[in-house]
C-alpha positions as CSV (number, residue, x, y, z in Angstrom):
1,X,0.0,0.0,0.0
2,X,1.5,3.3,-0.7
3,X,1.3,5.9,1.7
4,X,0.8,9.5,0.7
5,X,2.4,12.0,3.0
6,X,0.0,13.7,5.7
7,X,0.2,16.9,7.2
8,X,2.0,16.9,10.6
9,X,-0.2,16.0,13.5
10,X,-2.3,14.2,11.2
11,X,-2.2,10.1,9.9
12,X,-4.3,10.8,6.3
13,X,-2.8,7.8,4.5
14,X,-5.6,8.2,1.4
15,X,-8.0,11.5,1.0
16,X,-11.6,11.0,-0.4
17,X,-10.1,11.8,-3.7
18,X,-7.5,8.9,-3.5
19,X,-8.2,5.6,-4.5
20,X,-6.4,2.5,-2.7
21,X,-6.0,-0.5,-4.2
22,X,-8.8,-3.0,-4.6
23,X,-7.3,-5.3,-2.3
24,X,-6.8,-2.6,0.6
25,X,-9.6,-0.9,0.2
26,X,-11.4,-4.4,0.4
27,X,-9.9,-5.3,3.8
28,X,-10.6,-1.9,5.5
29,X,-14.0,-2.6,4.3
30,X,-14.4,-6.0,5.6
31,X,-12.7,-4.7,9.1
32,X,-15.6,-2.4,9.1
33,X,-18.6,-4.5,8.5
34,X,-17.7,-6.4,11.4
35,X,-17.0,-3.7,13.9
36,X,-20.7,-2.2,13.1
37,X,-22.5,-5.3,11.6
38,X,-24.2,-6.4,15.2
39,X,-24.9,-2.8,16.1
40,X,-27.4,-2.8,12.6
41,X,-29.0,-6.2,13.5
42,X,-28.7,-6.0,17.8
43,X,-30.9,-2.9,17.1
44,X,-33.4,-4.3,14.6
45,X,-33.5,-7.5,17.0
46,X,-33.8,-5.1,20.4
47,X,-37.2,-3.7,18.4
48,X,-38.4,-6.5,17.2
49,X,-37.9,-8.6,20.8
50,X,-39.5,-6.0,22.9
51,X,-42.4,-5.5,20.7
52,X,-43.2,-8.9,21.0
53,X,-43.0,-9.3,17.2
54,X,-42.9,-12.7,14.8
55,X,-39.5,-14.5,14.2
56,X,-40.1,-14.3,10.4
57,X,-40.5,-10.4,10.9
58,X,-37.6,-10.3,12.4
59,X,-35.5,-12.3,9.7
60,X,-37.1,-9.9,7.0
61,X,-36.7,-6.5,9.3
62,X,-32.7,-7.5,9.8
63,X,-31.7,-8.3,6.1
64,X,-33.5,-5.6,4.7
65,X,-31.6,-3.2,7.4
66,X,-28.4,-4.3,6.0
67,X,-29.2,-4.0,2.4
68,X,-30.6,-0.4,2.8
69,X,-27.4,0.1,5.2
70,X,-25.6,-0.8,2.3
71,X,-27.4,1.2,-0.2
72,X,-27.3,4.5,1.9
73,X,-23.6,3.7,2.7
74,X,-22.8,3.9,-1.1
75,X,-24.8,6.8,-2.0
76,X,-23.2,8.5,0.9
77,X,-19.5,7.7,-0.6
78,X,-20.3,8.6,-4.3
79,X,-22.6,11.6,-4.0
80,X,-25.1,10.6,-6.4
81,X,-26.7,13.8,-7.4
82,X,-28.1,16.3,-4.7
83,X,-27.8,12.9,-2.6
84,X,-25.0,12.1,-0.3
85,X,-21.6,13.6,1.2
86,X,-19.0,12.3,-0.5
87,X,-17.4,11.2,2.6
88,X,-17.0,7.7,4.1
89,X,-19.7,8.0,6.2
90,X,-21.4,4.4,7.7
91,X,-24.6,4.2,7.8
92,X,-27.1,2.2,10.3
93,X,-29.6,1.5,12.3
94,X,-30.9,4.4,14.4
95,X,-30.8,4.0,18.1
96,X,-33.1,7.1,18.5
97,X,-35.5,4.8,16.6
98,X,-35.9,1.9,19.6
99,X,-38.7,3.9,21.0
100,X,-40.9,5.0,18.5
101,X,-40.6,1.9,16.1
102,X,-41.3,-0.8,19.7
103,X,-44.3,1.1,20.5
104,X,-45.9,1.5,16.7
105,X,-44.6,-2.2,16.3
106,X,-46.4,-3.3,19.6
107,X,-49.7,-1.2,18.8
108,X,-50.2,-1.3,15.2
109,X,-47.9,-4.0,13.5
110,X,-45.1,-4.1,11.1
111,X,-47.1,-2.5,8.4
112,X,-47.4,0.5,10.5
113,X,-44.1,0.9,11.4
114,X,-43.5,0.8,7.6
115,X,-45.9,3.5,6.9
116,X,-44.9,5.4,9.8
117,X,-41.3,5.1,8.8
118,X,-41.8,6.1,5.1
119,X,-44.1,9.4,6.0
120,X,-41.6,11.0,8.6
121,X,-38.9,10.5,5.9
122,X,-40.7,13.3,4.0
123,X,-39.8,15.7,6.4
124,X,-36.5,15.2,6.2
125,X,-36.3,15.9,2.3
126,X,-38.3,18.8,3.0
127,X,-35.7,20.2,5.1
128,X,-32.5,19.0,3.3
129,X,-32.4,21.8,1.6
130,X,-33.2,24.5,4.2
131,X,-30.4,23.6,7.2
132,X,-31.0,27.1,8.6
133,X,-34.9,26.4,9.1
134,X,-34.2,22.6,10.7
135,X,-32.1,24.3,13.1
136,X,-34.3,26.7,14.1
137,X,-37.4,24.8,14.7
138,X,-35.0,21.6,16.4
139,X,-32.3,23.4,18.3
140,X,-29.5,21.8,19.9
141,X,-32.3,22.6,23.6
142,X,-35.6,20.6,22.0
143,X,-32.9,17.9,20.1
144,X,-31.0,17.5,23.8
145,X,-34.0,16.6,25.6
146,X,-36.1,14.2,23.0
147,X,-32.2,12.4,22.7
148,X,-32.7,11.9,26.9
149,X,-36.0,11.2,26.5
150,X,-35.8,7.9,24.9
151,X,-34.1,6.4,27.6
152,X,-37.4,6.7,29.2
153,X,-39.2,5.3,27.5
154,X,-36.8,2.2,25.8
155,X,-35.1,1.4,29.6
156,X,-37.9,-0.4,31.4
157,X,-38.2,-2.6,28.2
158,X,-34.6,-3.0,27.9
159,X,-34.6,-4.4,31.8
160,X,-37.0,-7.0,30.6
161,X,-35.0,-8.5,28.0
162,X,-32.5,-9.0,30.4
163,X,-34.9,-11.2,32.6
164,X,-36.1,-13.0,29.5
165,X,-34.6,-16.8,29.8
166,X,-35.8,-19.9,28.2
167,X,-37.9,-22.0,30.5
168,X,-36.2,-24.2,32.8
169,X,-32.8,-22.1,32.6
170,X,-30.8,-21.4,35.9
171,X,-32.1,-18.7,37.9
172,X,-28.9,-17.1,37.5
173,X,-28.9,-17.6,33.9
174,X,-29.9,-14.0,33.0
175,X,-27.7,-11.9,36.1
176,X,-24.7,-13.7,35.0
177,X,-25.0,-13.3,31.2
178,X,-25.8,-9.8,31.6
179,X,-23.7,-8.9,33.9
180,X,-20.6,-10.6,32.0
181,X,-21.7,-8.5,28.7
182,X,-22.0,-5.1,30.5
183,X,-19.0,-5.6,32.7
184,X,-16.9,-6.9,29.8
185,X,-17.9,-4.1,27.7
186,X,-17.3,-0.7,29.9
187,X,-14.3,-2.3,31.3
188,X,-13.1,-1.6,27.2
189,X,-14.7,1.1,26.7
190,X,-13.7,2.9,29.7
191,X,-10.3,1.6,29.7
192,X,-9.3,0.9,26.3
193,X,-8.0,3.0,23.5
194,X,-7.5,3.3,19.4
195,X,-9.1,0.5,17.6
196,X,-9.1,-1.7,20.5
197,X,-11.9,0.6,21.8
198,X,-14.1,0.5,19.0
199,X,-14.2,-3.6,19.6
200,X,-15.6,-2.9,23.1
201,X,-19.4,-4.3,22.4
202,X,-18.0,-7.0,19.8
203,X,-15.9,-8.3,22.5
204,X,-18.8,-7.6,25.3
205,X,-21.1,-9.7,23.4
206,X,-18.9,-12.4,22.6
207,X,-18.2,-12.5,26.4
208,X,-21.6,-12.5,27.2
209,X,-22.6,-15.6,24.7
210,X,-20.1,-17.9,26.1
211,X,-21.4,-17.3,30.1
212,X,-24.7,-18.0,27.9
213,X,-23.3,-21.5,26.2
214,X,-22.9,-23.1,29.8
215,X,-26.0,-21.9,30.8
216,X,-27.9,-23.5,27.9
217,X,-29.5,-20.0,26.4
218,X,-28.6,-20.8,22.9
219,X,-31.7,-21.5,20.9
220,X,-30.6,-22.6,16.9
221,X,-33.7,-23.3,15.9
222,X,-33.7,-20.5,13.9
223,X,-29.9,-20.2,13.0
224,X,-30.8,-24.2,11.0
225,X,-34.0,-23.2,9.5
226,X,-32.1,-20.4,7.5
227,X,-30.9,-20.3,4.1
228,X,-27.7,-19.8,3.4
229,X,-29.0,-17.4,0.2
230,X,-31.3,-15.6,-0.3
231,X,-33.9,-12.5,1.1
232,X,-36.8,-13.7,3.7
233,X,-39.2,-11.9,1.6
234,X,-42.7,-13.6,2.9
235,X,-41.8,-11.5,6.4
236,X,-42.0,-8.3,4.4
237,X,-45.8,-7.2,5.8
238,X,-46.8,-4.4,3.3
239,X,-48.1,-0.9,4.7
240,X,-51.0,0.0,6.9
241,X,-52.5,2.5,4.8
242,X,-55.7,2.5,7.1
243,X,-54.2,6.2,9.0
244,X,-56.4,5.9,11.7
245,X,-56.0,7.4,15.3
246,X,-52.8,5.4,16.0
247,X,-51.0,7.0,12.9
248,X,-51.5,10.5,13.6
249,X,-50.7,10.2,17.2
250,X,-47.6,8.5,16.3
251,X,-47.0,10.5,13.8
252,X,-45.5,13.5,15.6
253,X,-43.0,11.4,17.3
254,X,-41.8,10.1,14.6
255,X,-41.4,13.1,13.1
256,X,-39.4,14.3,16.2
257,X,-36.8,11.6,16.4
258,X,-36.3,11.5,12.1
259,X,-35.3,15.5,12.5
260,X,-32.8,15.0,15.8
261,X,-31.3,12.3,13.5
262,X,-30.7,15.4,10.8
263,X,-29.0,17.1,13.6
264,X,-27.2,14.4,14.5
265,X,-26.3,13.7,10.8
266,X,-24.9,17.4,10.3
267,X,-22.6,17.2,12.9
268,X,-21.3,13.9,11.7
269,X,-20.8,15.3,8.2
270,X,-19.1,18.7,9.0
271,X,-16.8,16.3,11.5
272,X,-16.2,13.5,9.2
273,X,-14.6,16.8,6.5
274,X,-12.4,17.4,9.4
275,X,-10.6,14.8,9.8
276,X,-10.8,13.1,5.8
277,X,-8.1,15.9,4.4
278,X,-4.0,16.6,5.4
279,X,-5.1,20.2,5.1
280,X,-7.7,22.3,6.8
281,X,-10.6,23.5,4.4
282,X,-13.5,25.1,5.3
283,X,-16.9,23.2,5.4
284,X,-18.5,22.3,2.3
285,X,-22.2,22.5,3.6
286,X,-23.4,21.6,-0.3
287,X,-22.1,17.9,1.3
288,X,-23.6,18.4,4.6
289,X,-26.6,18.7,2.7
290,X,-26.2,16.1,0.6
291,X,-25.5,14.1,4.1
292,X,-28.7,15.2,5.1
293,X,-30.4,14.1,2.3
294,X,-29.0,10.2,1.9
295,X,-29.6,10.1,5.1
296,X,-33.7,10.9,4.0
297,X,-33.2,8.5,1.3
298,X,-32.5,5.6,3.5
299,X,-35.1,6.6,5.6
300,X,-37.6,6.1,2.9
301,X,-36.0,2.9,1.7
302,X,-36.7,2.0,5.4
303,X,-40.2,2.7,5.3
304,X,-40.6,1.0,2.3
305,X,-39.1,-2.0,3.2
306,X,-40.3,-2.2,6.7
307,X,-37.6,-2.1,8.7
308,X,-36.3,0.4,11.5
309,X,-34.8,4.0,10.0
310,X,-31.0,4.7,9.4
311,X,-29.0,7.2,10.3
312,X,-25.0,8.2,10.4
313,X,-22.8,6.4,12.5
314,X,-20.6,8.8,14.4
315,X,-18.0,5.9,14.7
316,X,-16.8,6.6,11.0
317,X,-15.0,9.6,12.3
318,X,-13.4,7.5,14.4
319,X,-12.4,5.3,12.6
320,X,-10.9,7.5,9.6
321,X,-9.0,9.2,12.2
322,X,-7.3,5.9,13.2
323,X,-6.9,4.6,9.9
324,X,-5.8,7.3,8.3
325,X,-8.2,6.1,5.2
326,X,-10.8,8.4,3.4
327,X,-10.7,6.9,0.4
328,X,-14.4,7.3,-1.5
329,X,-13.8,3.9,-2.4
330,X,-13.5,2.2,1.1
331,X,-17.2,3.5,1.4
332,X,-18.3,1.7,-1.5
333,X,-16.8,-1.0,-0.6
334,X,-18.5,-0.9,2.8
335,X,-21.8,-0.6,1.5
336,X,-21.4,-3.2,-1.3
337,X,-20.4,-5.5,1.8
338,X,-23.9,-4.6,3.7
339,X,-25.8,-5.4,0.6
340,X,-24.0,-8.7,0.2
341,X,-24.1,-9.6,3.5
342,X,-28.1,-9.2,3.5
343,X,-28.6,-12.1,0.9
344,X,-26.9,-14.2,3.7
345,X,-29.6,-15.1,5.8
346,X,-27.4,-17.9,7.5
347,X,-25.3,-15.2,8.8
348,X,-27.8,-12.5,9.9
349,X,-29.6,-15.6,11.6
350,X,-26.3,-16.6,13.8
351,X,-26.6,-12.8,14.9
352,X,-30.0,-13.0,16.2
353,X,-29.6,-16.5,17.9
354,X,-27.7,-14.1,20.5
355,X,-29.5,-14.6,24.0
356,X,-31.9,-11.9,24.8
357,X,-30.1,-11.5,28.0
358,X,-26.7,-10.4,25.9
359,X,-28.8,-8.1,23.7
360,X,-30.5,-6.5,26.9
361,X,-27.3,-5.8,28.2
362,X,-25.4,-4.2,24.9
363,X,-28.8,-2.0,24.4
364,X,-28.2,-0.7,28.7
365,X,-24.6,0.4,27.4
366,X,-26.1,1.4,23.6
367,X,-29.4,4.0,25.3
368,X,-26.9,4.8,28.0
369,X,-24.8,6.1,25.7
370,X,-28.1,7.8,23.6
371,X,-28.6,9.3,26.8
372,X,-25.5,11.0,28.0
373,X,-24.8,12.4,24.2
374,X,-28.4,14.2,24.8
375,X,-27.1,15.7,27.7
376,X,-23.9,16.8,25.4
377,X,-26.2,18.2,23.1
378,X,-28.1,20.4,25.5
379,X,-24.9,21.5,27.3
380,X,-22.8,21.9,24.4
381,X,-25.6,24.6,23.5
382,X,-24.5,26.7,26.9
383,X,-26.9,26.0,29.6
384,X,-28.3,29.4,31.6
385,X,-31.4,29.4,34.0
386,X,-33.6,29.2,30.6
387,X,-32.4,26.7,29.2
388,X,-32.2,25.0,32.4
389,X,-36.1,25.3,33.0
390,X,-36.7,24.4,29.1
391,X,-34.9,20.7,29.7
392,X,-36.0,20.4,33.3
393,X,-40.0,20.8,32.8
394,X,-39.7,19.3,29.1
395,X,-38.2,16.4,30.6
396,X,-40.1,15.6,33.3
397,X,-43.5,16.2,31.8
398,X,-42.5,13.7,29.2
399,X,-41.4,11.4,31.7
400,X,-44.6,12.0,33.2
401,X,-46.5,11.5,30.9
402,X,-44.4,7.8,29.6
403,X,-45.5,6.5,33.1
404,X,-49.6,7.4,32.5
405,X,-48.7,9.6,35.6
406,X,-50.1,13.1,33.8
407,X,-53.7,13.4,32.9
408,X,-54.1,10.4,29.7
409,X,-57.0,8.9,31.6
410,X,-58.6,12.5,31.5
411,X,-57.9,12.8,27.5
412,X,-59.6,11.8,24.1
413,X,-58.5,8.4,23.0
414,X,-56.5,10.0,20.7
415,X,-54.5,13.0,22.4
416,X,-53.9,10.2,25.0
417,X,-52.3,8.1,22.8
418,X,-50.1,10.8,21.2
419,X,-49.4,12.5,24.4
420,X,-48.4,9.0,26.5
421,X,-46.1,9.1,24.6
422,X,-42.9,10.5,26.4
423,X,-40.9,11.9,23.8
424,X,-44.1,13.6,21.7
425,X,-45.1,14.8,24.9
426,X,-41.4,16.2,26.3
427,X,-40.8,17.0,22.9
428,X,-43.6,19.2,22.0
429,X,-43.0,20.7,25.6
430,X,-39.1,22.0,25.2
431,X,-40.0,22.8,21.5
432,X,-43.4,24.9,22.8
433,X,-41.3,26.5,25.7
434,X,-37.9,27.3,23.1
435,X,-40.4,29.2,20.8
436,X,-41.5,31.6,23.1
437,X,-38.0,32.1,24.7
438,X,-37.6,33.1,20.6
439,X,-40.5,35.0,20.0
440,X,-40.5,37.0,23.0
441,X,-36.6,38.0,22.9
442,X,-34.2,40.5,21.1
443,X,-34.8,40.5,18.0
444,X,-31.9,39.1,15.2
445,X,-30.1,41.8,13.2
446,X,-28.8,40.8,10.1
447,X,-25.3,42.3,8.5
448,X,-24.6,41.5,4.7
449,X,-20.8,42.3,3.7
450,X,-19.4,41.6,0.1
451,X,-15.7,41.7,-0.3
452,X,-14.4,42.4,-4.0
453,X,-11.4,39.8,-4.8
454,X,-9.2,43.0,-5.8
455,X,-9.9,44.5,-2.2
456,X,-9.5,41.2,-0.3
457,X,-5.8,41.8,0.7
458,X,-7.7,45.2,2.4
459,X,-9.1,42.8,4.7
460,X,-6.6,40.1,5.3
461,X,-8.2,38.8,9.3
462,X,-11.6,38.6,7.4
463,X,-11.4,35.3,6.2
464,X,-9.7,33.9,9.7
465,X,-12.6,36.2,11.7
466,X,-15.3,34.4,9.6
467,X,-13.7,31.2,9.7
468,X,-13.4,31.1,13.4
469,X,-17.6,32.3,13.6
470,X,-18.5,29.4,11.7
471,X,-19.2,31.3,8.3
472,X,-18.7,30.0,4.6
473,X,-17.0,31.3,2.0
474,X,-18.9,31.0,-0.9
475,X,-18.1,32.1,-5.3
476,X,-14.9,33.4,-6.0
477,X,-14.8,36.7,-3.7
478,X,-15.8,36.1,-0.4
479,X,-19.0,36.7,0.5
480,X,-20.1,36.1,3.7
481,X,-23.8,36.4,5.6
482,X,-24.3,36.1,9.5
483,X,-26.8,36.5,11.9
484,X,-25.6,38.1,15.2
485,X,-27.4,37.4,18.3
486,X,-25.9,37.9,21.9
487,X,-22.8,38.2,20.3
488,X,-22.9,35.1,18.4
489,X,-22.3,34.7,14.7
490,X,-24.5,32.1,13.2
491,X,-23.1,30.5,9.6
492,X,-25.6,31.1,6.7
493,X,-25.9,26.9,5.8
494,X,-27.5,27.1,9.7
């Protein structure tokens, strides 16, 4: 492998524009699809479990997750048309979806979730193209607290796959799988570093499935009866197209978690151009769009094939920056992996023959996580007294409202069903309470500069000012537009 030369203090080995060898760029890929292929099926089999939901569903709802994995992973890579980044970006199951997508399974069925799935995807095209609007109506406040929020409502669900233990099993059975996977897990995380620390759940889980061997929780009844080629097509259940009060109270959460995921998307994108060149440049926000919208597009696909949403996985930074590799062509390779590894039913099945006491344990540690990086959110924002109230109230009343604690039995059927919901209801809280911190404050002033390219050595520190504010420069002069608000400067892509 030849290895360009990388700017000092960085290990760039191949930029996006580069292009590895087949065989490297093969390997990386492969390396890859392991660290990140349980986290895609755990996920689909954490929904599926705790919704109560068919074995065949499940088969169906985890190859299909790869193969749109795979599709949204290329897209992302090659930048087909307004779609995608350009950047090796993974994508994956969404975390943020475990909420939502148990209770619409639970209630209303696969073909629900499918619909459900499909409609909030909408949105997010709808949006792609306006960052600045997305981040006003879902600031980093309302984005924060719907992030905590699904802790709330996933955890209690969570605890009870851990309990779940074929009949006749140990009474210890469960404790000690568990506790083997979680311990194994955050003693790497916590402890470890470089790529060793990215193979903290792998290893976790593979810890965890050996305490389960001796205990006799294996069940390969499933793992036998699949093919070794092939899709499990007859567990694809079609759409619900009925849209009766269960949709549109679902609806709005939905809706919620599918635009936090285009936050969460943006900041993966402008991150992943930080670390994918041996130079600084300045943010491309024409790819953070694109980003923005692959990341709609394998929503849709979702929908249509019935299978929990996507989203970014903020490990690709990660990983470039211990690689060193960039290369556009490791992400189609990735993504061409996904899609091949969905056609191998055999392999997906050996995934899901993985104890539900293991999986409870890797989703404490994966929602734990989803937790803690709402908190980031919210904190990263700068936290004051109003801010503080905003998160405190939204939070609770959501919480509130998840336990049946607030008022449902005094509502309509339907408001009770949207509201008891705890991230609609804390949701529509912080983003009801942000508005009017909005509305009723200073208003924004707006200051428009143009700079002529024969004046710009006037002006040498406006570049490195603008730069530093978060602005773009955009044409061939530099021409710059911010919004200044308590002595912030806001960047015109939002």
């Amino acid at each position: 492998m030849s290895v360009q030369p990388s700017r000092p203090g960085t290990g760039i080995h191949f930029e996006p524009d580069e292009q590895p060898s087949y065989p490297v760029a093969v390997s990386l890929a492969l390396q890859y699809c392991v660290l990140t292929l349980a986290a895609i099926v755990l996920t689909i089999a954490i929904v599926v479990r705790a919704a109560g939901g068919s074995e065949l569903f499940l088969s169906w709802a985890s190859c299909a997750a790869l193969l749109v994995s795979g599709i949204s992973t290329i897209v992302q890579a090659r930048r087909v048309g307004r779609f995608g980044a350009g950047y090796v970006l993974l994508m994956g199951t969404s975390g943020a979806f475990i909420a939502v997508s148990v209770t619409a399974l639970a209630q209303g069925g696969p073909g629900m979730l499918a619909t459900l799935v499909a409609a909030s995807a909408l949105f997010q095209f709808l949006l792609a193209s306006r960052l600045s609007l997305l981040r006003r109506i879902i600031t980093p406040t309302v984005a924060g607290t719907v992030i905590m929020l699904i802790a709330v409502t996933v955890m209690p669900l969570v605890f009870g796959l851990i309990e779940t233990v074929p009949e006749g099993a140990a009474p210890a059975a469960g404790p000690m799988t568990a506790g083997v996977t979680l311990a194994v897990t955050l003693m790497i995380i916590l402890r470890a570093t470089g790529v060793m620390r990215l193979w903290g759940p792998v290893i976790g889980i593979l810890s965890g499935c050996v305490v389960a061997g001796f205990f006799g929780l294996f069940s390969w009844e499933q793992l036998a009866a699949a093919q070794w080629i092939g899709l499990p097509v007859a567990g694809w259940p079609g759409f619900d197209f009925s849209f009766g009060p269960l949709f549109w109270a679902m609806l709005p959460a939905f809706v919620f978690v599918t635009l936090v995921g285009a936050i969460e998307t943006v900041g993966d994108s402008v991150a992943i151009q930080r670390v994918s060149w041996r130079e600084p440049r300045a943010t491309d926000f024409r790819a953070v769009q694109g980003a923005v919208a692959a990341d709609g597009l394998g929503n849709l696909l979702s929908g249509l094939m019935a299978t929990v949403p996507n989203t970014t996985y903020s490990s690709s930074v990660s990983i470039v920056e211990i690689t060193g590799v960039a290369a556009r062509r490791v992400g189609v390779c990735i993504g061409a992996a996904f899609c091949v590894l969905a056609f191998l039913p055999k392999v997906v099945a050996l995934i899901l023959s993985i104890p539900d006491a293991v999986i409870g344990a890797y989703a404490v540690v994966l929602i734990a996580i989803l937790f803690v990086l709402g908190m980031r959110i919210v904190v990263g924002d700068g936290m004051d007294y109003r801010k503080a109230a905003i998160v405190g109230v939204s939070f609770w009343v959501g919480s509130g409202f998840q336990s049946g604690g607030l008022f449902t039995s005094q509502m309509s059927p339907f408001f009770a069903e949207m509201m008891g919901n705890g991230m609609t209801s804390g949701g529509l809280t912080a983003l009801v309470l942000s508005a009017f911190v909005e509305i009723t404050g200073a208003r924004r002033t707006r200051l428009v500069t143009t700079v002529e390219r024969q004046r710009a050595p006037e002006y040498p520190e406006i570049p490195q000012q603008f730069r530093l504010a978060g602005g773009v420069a955009r044409g061939h002069g530099t021409t710059g537009l911010a919004r200044r608000r308590g002595g912030a400067v806001e960047s015109p892509g939002g």
